[in-house]
C-alpha positions as CSV (number, residue, x, y, z in Angstrom):
1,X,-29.0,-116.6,31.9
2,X,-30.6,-118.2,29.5
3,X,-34.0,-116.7,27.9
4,X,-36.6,-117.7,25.3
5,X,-36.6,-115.2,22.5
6,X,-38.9,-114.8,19.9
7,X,-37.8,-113.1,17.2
8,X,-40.2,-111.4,14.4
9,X,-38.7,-110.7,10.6
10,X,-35.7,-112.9,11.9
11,X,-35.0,-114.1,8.4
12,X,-34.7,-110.5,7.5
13,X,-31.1,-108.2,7.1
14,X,-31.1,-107.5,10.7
15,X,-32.9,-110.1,12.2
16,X,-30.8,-112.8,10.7
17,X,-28.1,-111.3,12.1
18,X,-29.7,-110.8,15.7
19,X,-30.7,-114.8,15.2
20,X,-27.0,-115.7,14.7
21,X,-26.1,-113.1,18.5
22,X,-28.8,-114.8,20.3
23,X,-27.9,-118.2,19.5
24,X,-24.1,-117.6,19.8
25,X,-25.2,-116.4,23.3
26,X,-26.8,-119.4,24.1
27,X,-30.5,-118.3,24.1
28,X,-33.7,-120.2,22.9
29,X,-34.8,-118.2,19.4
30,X,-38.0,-118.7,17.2
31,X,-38.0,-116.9,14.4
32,X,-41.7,-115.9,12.8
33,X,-41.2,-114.5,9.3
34,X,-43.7,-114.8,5.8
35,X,-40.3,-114.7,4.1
36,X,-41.6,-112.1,2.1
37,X,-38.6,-110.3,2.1
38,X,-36.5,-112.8,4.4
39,X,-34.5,-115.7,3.1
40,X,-35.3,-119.3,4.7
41,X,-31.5,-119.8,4.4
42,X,-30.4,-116.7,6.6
43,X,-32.6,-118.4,10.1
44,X,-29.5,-121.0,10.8
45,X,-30.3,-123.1,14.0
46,X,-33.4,-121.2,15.2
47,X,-37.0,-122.5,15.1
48,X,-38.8,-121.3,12.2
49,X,-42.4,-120.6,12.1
50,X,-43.9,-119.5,9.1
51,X,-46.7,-116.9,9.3
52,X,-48.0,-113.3,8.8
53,X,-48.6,-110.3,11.7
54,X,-51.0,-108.9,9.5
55,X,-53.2,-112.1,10.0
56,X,-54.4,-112.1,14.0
57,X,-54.5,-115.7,13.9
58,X,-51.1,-116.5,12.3
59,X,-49.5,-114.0,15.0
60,X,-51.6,-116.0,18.2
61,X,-50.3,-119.1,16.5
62,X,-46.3,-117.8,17.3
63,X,-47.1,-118.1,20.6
64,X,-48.3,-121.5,20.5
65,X,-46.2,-124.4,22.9
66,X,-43.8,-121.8,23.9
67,X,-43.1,-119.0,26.9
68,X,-41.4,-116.3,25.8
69,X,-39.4,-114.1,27.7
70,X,-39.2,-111.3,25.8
71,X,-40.1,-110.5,22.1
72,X,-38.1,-108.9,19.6
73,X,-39.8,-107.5,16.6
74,X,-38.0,-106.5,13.6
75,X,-40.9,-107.7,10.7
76,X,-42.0,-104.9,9.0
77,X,-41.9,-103.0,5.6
78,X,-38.8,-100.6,5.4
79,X,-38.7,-98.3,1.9
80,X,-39.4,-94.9,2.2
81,X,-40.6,-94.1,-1.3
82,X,-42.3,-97.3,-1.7
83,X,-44.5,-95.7,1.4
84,X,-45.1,-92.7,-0.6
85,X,-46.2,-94.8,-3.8
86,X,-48.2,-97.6,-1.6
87,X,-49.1,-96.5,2.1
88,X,-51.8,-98.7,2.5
89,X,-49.0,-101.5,3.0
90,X,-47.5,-100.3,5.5
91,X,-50.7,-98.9,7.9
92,X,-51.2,-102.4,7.0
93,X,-48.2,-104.5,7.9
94,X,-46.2,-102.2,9.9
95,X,-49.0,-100.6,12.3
96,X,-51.8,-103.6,11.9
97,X,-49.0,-106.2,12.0
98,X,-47.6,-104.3,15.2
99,X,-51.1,-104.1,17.0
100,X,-51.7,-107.8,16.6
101,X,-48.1,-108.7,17.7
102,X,-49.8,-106.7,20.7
103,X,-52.6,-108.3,21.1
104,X,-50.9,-111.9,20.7
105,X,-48.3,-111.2,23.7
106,X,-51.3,-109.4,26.4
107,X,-53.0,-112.7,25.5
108,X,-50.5,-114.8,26.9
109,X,-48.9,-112.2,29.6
110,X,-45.8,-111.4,27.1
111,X,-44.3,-108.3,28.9
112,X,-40.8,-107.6,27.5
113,X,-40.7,-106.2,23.6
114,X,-37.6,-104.6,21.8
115,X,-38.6,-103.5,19.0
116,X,-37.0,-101.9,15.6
117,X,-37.4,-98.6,14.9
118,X,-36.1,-95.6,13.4
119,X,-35.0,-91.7,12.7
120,X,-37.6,-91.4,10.3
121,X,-40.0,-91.2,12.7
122,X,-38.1,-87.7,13.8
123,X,-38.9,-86.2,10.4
124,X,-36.7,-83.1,9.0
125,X,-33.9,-81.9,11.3
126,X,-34.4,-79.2,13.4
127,X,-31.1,-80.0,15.5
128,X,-28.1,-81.9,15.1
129,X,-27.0,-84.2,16.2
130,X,-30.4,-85.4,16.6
131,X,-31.2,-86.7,20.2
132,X,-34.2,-88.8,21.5
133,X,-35.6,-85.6,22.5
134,X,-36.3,-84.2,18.7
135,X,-39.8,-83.6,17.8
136,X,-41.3,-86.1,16.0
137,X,-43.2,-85.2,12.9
138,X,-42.4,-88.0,10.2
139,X,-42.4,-86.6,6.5
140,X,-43.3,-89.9,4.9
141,X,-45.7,-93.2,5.9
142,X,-43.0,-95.0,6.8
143,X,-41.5,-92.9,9.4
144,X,-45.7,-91.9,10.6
145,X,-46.1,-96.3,10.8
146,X,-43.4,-96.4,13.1
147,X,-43.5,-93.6,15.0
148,X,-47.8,-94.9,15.4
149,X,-46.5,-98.6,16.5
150,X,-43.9,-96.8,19.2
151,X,-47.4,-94.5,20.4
152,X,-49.4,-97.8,20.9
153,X,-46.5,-99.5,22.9
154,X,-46.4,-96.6,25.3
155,X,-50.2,-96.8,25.4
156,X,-49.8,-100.8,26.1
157,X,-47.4,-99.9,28.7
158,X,-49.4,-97.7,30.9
159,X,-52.6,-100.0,30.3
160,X,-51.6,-103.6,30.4
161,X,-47.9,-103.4,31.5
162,X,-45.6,-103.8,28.4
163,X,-42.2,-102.5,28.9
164,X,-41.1,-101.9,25.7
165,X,-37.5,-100.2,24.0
166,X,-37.4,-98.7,20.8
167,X,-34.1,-98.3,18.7
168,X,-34.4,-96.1,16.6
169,X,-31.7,-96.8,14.2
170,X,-30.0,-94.0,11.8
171,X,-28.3,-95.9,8.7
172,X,-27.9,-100.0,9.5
173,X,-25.1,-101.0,7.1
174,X,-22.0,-103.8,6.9
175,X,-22.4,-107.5,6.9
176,X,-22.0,-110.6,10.0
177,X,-18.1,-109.4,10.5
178,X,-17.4,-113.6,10.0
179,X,-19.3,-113.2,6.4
180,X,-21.8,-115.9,7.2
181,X,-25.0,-113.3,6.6
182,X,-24.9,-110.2,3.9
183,X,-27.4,-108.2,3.2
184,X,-30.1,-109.0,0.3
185,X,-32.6,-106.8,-0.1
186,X,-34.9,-107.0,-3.4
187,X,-35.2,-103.9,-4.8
188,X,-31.9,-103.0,-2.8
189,X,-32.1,-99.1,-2.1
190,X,-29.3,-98.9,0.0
191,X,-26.5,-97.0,-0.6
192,X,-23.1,-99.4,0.3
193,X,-24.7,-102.4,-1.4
194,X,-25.5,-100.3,-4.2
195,X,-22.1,-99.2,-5.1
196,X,-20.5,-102.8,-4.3
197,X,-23.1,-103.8,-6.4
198,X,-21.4,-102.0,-8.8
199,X,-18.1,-102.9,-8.0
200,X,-18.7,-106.7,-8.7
201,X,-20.4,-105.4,-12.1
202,X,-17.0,-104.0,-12.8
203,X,-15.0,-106.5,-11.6
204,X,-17.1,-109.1,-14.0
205,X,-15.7,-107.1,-16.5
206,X,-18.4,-104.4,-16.8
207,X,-17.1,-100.8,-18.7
208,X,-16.8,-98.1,-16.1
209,X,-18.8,-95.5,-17.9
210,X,-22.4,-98.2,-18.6
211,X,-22.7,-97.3,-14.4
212,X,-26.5,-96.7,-13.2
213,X,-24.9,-96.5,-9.7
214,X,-27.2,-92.7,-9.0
215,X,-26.3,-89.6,-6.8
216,X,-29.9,-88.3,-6.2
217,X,-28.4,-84.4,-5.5
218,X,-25.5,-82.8,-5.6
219,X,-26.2,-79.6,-4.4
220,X,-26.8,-79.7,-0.9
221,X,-25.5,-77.8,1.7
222,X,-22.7,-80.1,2.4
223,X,-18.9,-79.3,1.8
224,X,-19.2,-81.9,-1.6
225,X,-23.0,-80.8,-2.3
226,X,-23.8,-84.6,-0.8
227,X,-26.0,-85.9,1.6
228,X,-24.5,-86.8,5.3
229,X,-25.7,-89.6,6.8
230,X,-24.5,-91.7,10.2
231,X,-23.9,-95.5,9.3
232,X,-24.0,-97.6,12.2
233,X,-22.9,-101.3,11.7
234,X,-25.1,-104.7,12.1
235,X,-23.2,-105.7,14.7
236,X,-23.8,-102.7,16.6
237,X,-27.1,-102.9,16.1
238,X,-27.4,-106.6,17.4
239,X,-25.5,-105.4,20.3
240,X,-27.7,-103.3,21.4
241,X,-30.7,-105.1,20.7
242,X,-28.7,-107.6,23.2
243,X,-28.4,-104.9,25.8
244,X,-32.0,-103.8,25.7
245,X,-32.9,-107.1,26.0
246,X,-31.2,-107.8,29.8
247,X,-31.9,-104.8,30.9
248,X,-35.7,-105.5,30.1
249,X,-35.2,-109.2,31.7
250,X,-33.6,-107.0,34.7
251,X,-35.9,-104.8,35.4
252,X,-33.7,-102.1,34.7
253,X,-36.6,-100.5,32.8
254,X,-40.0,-100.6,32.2
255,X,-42.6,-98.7,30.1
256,X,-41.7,-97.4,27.2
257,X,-38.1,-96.2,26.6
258,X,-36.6,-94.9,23.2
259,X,-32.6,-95.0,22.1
260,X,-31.1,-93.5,19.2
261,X,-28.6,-96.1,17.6
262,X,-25.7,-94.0,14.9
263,X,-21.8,-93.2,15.8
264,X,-22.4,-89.8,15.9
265,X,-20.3,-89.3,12.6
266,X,-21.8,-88.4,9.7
267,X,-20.1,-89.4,6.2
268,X,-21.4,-87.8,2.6
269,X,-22.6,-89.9,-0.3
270,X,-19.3,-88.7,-2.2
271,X,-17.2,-90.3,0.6
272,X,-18.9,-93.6,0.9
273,X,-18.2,-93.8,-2.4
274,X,-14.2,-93.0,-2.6
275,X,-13.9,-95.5,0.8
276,X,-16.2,-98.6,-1.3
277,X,-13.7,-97.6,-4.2
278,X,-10.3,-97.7,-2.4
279,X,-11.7,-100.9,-0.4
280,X,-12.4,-102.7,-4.0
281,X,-9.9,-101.5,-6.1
282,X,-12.9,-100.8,-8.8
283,X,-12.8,-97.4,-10.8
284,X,-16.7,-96.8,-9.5
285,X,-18.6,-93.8,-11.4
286,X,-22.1,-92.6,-10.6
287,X,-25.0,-89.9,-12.7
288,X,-26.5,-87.4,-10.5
289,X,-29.7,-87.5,-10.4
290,X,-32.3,-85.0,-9.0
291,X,-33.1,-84.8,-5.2
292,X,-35.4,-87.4,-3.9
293,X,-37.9,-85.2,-2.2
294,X,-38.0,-85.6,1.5
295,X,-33.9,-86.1,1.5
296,X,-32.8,-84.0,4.4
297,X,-29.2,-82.3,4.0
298,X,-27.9,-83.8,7.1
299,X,-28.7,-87.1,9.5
300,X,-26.3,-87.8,12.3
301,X,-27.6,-89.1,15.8
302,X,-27.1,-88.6,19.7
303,X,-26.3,-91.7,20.6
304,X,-25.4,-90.4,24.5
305,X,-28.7,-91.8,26.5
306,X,-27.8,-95.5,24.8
307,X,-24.1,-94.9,26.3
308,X,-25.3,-93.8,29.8
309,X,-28.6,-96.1,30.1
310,X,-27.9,-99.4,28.2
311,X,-23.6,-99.4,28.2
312,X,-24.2,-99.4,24.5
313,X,-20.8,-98.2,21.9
314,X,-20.4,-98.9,18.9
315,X,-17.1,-101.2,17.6
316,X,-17.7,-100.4,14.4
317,X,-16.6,-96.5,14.2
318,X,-15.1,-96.2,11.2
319,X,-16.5,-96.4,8.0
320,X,-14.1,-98.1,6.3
321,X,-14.4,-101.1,8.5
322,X,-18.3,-100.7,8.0
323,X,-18.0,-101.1,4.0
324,X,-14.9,-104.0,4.7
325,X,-17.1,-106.4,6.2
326,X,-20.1,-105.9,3.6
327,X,-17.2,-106.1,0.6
328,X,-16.2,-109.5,2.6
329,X,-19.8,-111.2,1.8
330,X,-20.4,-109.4,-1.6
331,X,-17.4,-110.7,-3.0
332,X,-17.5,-114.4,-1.5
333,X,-21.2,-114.5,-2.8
334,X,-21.9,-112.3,-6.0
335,X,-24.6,-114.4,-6.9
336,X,-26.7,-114.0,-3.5
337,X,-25.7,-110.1,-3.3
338,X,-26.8,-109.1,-6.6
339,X,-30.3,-111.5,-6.5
């Protein structure tokens, strides 16, 4: 069946990627983006409607001349020690952006919202592998603006009607498997694109030993003294923004409704490393750095409600086929990758 989605942040990493799903599956998209962060280039196909959440007007305005049947909202402002440094951005765009998204869909009886969330909002590990059943005490503004927009969604829900699921995503990573979208971030603090980033430098010609390609710890308690993380592909991701999305259309749930997204495997900064190294063929070196504060030892997800409730699994299980497709785009487009 064919539904009218509009899609917030769609010029973004992820929601360009969700953009290219939705259209490939024959659905109706409009993307609303201030391309901030977005690239005009990445929305192929989809309307495009330029505004701001954090401006009530601009967010009534997406609404304008079109139905929606559901909304997915992906805009939103994603560092972690940016939030530290500047939180009054994020209350601003990610919990007042959120709240007039809100206000724009009650207008105009929009009931359906999947929405982009994360493991932040879970805080420091007190289990593992973390389930959506961990306490939820965010250590940073980011994770606190999230978790606050996923509060007011359940509140809209039991007022006003809003069925709502929130994926909380561990680490999104990889590039659009057919290398038409990468990921372009600006400043770039992911790890992958950070070392492929490095690994075009070398192959340019760049001396192995000028690297500024940081390990921010080494002494955790890990077997290589790195952090563990789970890494869950884009595609994965889109997938189960895809699923969430019928099962909202189908009734299958209502109110609100979280879902962890990972692959319940958790690799260590020292191995994403050697895999981005074997898949290049680049002699990539790294300084070690001290912790960032805040980094937890260990991050891998329970990802068994998203199995059993939306028929969600991830392809993508291996995380060499992860850093494959991002090497695919980095290396077809240097210039894009490196900004």
């Amino acid at each position: 069946m064919t539904s009218s989605v509009l899609v917030t942040g769609g010029a973004g990493y992820i929601g360009s990627h969700m953009v290219k799903l939705l259209l490939r599956q024959g659905h109706r998209v409009t993307v609303f983006d201030n391309l901030s962060t977005g690239q005009r280039d990445a929305v192929q196909g989809a309307d495009f409607v330029k505004g701001d959440l954090r401006q009530a007007t601009d967010a009534a305005r997406a609404f304008s001349g079109c139905q929606f049947d559901v909304v997915m909202h992906f805009a939103a402002s994603c560092y972690v020690g940016e939030s530290v440094q500047d939180p009054a951005k994020y209350y601003t765009n990610n919990v007042i952006g959120t709240l007039n998204l809100l206000e724009a869909m009650r207008a105009v009886q929009v009931k359906r919202l999947v929405f982009s969330s994360t493991c932040s909002t879970y805080g420091d590990p007190v289990s593992l592998p973390m389930s959506e059943d961990h306490p939820q005490h965010p250590v940073n503004p980011y994770g606190m603006t999230k978790l606050t927009a996923e509060r007011a969604m359940a509140d809209y829900g039991r007022a006003y009607g809003l069925d709502t699921v929130a994926l909380r995503y561990f680490n999104a990573a990889g590039c659009d498997p057919e290398g038409a979208l990468g990921e372009r971030h600006d400043p770039e603090t992911h790890l992958i694109p950070l070392v492929l980033r490095e690994a075009l430098r070398l192959r340019a010609g760049g001396k192995p030993e000028d690297t500024q390609l940081q390990v921010f710890g080494d002494d955790f308690d890990t077997p290589d003294g790195t952090c563990i993380r789970d890494y869950v592909h884009i595609a994965d991701l889109c997938a189960a923004h895809l699923l969430a999305m019928e099962c909202l259309i189908g009734g299958r749930v209502s109110g609100f409704n979280a879902f962890n997204l990972g692959t319940e495997k958790g690799y260590s900064v020292k191995e994403v490393i050697e895999t981005c190294r074997r898949i290049t063929g680049q002699d990539i070196r790294y300084r070690v750095s001290g912790r960032r504060a805040g980094d937890p030892a260990r991050l891998v997800a329970s990802a068994a409600r998203a199995r059993a409730e939306l028929g969600w699994s991830p392809e993508f299980n291996d995380l060499a086929e992860i850093v494959e497709t991002a090497w695919r785009w980095f290396s077809r487009e240097p210039a894009r990758a490196i900004g």
